[in-house]
N, C-alpha and C positions, 0 to 999 in steps of 0.2 A: 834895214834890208830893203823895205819899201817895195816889197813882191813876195808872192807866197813858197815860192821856192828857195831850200837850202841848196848848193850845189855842192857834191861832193868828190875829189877825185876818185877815179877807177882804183886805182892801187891802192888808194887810204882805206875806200871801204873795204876791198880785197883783204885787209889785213887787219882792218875792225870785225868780220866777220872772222877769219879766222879765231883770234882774241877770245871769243867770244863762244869757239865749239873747239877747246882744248883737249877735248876728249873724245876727237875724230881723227880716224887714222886719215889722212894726206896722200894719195898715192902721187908725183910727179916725173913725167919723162915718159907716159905708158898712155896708151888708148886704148878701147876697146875696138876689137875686129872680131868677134860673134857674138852673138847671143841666141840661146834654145831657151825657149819656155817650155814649163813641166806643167804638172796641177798644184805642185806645190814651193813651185819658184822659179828661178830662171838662172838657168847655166852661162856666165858671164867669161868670155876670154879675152886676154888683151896681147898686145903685140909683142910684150916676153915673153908670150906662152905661159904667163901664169894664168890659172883660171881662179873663179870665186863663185858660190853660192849664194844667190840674192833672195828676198822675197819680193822685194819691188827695185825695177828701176827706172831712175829720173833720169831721164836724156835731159841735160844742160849745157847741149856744147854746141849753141849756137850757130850761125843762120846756115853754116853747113853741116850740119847735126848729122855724125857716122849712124849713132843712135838709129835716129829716124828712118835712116835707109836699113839699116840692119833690122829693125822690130819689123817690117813689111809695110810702113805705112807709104802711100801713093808716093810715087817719083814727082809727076809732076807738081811740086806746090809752091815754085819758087817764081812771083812776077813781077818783076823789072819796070822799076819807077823811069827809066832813062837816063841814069848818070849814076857816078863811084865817088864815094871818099875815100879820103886818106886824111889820116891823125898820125902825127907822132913827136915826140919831145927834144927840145934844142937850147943849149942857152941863149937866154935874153941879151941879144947884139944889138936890139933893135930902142933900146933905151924906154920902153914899155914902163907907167909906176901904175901897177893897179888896174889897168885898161884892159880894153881888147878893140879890135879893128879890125874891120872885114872889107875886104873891094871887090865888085862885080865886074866879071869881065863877058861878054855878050853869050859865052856858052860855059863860064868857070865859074868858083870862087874860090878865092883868097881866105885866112882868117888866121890870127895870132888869139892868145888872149895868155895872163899872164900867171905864173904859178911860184909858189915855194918862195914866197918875200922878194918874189921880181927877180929870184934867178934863172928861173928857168919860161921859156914858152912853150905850150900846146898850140902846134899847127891842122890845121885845118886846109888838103884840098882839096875841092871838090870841081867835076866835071863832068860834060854832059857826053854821052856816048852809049853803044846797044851794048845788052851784056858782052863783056868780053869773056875768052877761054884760058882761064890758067889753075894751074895748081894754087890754091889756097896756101900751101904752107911752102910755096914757092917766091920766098921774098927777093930774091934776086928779079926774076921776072916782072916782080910787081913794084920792087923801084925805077925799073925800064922803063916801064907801062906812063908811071908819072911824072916819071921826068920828061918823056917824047910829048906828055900833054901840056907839059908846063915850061918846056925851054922858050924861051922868048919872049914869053910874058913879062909885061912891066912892076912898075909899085914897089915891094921887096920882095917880089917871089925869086929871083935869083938868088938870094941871103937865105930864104927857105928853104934853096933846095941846096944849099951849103952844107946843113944840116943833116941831110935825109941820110949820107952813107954811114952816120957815127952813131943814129938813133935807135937806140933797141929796142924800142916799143913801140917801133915803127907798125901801123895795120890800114889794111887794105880792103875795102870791101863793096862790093855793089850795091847799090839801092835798092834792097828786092824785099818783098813781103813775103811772109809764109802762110798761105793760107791754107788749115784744115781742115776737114767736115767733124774730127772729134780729136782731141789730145791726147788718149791713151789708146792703150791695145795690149789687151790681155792683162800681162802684169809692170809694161813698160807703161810709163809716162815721161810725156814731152815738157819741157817749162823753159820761159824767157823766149830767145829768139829763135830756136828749137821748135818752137810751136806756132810761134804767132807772129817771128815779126815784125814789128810795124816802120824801122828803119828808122835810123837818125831825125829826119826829116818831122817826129812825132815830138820829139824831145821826152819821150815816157816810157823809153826799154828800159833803164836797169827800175824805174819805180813797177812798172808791171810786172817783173821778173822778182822783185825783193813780193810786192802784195802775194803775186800767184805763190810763191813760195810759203807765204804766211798762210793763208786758207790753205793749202795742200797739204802743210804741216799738221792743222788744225783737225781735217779730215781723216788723215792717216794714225795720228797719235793713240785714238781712240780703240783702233783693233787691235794692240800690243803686238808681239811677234807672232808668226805667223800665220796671215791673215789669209781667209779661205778666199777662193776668187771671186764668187758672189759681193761678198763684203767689199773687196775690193774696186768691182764694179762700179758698186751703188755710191762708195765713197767718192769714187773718180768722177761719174756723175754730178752728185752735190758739188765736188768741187767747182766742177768747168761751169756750171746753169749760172752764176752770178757774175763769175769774170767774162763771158763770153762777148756779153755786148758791150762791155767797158773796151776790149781788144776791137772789137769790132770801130768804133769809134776812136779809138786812136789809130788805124789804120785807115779811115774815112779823113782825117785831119792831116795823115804824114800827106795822102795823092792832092788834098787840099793846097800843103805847103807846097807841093812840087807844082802845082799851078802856080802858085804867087810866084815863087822863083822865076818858072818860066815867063812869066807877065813882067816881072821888074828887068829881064833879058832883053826881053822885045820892048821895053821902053827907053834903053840904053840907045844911042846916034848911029845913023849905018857906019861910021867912020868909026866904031868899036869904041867910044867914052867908054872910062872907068868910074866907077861910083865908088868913094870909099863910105862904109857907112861907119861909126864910132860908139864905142860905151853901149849905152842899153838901147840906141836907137837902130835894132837890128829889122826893123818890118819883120817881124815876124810873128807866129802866131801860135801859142801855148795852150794847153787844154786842163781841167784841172776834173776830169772826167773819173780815173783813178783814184782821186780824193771822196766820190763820193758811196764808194764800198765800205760799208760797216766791217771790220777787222774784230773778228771773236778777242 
């Protein structure tokens, strides 16, 4: 491997995790649109109009987390690194065995890297621009949005953006962090990018998201069903006091990265050169900050 990192696709683990809590109900196709806290739980509705009775809930529905806005935590926590990615999957046209490539263009990037025995690519693009206004679960608007920033561009981004109408796991997102002064409220709690954040750019949300999940776990296991609020409290406390300056620091490292990015930009020719970078020589800069939380 000759690095301390496994990588693993979004879907494989999505489905390794499943696997693994066979005896969790699944709800899909539903969100929630209210939630009432009690003293002894929390009145959960979702958009079929079913409702449910919780004793705690974990907002996990990242970096525009309904959650968040629904339990009353601050509006404003959302700040804008200066640029969007886009990811999504296409087959390997580009004759790819085992690699990946990426090219800098004076305000984008480019990226391939290759999947499932070389049949398929994960694209990557990314661009620099102030937040933009659209619906999140507006993917038409948001294949628009990429394509207007990537028509004309050279390299193979025209064969990339071949791809983009037929890709269903096509996603689109801003470069923003979330920063809050605490993670939970009342009997809600926040986790992964729901709470914290730290954006592509860190290369450590889903390991922050799997750890915080692991202490949250470990914390909450302890009070069995129906856990008074105090307890509740003091558990969500112990949780947050270890992981906070690990988040903290991989949020210090993403606005890090987005400087080097913007430095290898401004060292590109006024004449717009492209740089392609290759295999593991990506200038980039990984943190193993995460790694160093003892795990009950």
């Amino acid at each position: 491997m000759g690095g301390p990192d496994v990588e693993i696709l979004r879907d494989d683990l999505a489905g390794m995790l499943m696997a693994a809590t066979s005896g969790v109900d699944y709800l899909f196709g539903d969100r929630i649109t209210a939630l009432v806290q009690h003293a002894d739980g929390v009145e959960v509705t979702l958009a079929s109009g079913r409702t449910e009775h919780a004793d705690v809930v974990v907002g996990a529905d990242g970096l525009h987390s309904a959650v968040r806005t629904l339990a009353g935590f601050p509006d404003d926590v959302r700040h804008h690194l200066g640029s969007h990615l886009a990811v999504y999957t296409m087959p390997n046209v580009f004759g790819l065995d085992r690699w990946q490539v990426f090219c800098r263009f004076p305000d984008a990037m480019a990226g391939l890297y290759t999947a499932r025995q070389n049949t398929e690519v994960r694209v990557n693009l990314g661009w620099e621009a102030p937040e933009l206004s659209y619906d999140h679960r507006d993917l038409a608007t948001q294949r628009r949005l990429l394509t207007d920033a990537f028509t004309g561009r050279g390299w193979w981004v025209p064969r990339m953006l071949e791809g983009l109408a037929d890709a269903e796991d096509f996603y689109l997102a801003p470069m923003s962090q979330v920063v809050l002064p605490t993670w939970h409220r009342g009997r809600v709690v926040l986790l992964g990018d729901a709470a914290w954040c730290t954006t592509p750019l860190s290369g450590q949300g889903t390991s922050l998201a799997m750890v915080g999940a692991h202490l949250l776990a470990h914390e909450l296991a302890p009070l069995g069903g129906a856990p008074g609020g105090a307890a509740l409290t003091a558990a969500f406390a112990r949780w947050e006091a270890p992981l906070r300056p690990v988040v903290l620091a991989d949020q210090r490292l993403a606005i890090e990265n987005a400087e080097r990015t913007a430095a290898m930009a401004e060292s590109l020719d006024a004449e717009g050169a492209q740089e392609a970078v290759g295999g593991g020589d990506e200038q980039w800069a990984t943190t193993s900050a995460v790694t160093q939380l003892e795990l009950p």
